[in-house]
C-alpha positions in Angstrom: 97.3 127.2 -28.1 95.6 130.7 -28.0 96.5 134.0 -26.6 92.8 134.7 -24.9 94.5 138.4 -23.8 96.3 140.1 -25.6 98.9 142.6 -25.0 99.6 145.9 -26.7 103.2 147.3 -26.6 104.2 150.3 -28.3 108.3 150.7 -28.9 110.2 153.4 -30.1 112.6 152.9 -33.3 115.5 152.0 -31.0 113.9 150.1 -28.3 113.7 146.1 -27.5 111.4 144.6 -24.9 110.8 140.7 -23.5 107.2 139.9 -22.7 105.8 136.8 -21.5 102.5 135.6 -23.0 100.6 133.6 -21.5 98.3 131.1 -24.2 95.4 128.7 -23.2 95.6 125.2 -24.7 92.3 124.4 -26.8 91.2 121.2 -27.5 88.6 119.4 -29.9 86.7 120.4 -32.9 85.6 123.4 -34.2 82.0 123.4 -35.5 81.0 126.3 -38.4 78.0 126.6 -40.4 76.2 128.3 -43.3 73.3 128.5 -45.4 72.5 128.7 -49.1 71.1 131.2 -49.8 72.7 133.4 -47.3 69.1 134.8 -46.0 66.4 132.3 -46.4 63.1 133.1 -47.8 60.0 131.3 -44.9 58.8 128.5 -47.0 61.8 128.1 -49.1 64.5 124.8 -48.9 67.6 125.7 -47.8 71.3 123.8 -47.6 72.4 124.0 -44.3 76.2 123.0 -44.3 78.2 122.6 -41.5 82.1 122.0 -41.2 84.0 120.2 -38.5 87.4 121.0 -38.2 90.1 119.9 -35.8 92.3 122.8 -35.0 96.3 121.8 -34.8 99.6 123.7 -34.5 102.5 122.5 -36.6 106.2 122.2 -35.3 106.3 125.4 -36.9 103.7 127.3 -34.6 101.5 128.1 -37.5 97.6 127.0 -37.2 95.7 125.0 -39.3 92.1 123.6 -39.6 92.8 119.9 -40.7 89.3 118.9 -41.9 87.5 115.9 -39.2 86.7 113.4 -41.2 83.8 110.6 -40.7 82.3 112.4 -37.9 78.5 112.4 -37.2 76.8 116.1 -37.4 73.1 115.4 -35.7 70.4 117.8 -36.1 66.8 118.1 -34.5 63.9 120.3 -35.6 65.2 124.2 -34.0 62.7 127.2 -33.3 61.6 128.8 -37.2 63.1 125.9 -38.7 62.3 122.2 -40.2 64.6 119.6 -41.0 64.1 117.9 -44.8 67.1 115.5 -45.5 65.8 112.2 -44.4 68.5 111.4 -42.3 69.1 113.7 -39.5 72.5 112.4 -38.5 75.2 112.3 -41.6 78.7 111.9 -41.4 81.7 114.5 -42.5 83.2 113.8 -45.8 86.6 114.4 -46.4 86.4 118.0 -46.6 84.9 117.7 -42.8 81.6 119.1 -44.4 77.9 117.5 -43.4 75.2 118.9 -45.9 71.8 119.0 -44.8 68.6 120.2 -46.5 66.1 122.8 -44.2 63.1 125.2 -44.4 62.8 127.9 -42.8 59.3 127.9 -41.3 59.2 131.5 -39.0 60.7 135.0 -39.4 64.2 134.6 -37.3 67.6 134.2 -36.5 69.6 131.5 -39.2 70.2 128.3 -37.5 
């Protein structure tokens, strides 16, 4: 669950006030990546990593990001970069991470 819009109250010292939020239900995994080093040099390897996480609410309302685990993370050949890990498909450990080795061929945004 999400609150897409929020809303701003401002209350005085003595006041109380009942709102009604409205939240949006989300479902599936959330994808995130990085790179090492942060800003790759053209012609340089790369580690590309990328975590899957499936985001749940506990009976306590608080979110977490449970790692998903055994998941397949596919990658093709992008605009400025090349794909060097032999496999191009590899599944999440239990961290949810997928580690892949790149080179960035072009001057450009990261992948």
């Amino acid at each position: 669950m999400d609150l897409t819009t929020p809303q701003v109250v401002f209350l005085g010292a003595a006041q109380t006030l009942s709102i009604t939020l409205q939240l949006a239900q989300f479902k599936g995994p959330t994808v995130v990546s990085s790179t090492s080093p942060a800003q790759p040099i053209v012609g340089d390897p790369t580690n590309l990593l990328v975590q899957v996480t499936n985001p749940t609410v506990g009976v306590d309302g608080v979110l977490s990001h449970p790692p998903d685990t055994s998941v397949q993370v596919a990658l093709t050949d992008g605009p400025g970069w090349s794909l060097d890990s032999s496999n191009p498909s590899v599944n999440t450990d239990a961290a949810g991470n997928a580690l892949f080795q790149i080179t960035c061929v072009d001057v450009g945004e990261d992948p």
